[in-house]
C-alpha positions as CSV (number, residue, x, y, z in Angstrom):
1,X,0.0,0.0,0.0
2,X,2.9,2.2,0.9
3,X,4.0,1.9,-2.6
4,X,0.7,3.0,-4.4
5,X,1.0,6.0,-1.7
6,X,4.5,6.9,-2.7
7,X,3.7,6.7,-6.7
8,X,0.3,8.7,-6.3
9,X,2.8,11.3,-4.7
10,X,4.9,11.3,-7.6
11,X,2.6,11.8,-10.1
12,X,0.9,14.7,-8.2
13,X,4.6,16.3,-7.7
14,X,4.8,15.3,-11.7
15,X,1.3,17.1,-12.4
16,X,2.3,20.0,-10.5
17,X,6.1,21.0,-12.1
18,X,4.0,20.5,-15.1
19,X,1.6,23.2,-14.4
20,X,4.3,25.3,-13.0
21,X,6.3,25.0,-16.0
22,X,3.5,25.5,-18.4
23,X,2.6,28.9,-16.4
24,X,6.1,30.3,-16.8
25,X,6.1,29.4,-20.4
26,X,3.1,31.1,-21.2
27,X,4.5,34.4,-18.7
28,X,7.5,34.1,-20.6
29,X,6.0,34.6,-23.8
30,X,5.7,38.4,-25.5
């Protein structure tokens, strides 16, 4: 169970550098 736990936490740390990185990209545009 511990393992599910850890990988759902991944993904949601995944998920959110995405969205991070997508925001900056559009910022970053002209």
């Amino acid at each position: 169970m511990k393992q599910h736990n850890d990988f759902a936490l991944l993904l949601s740390t995944v998920e959110n550098l995405s969205a991070m990185g997508a925001a900056e990209l559009i910022e970053s545009l002209p």
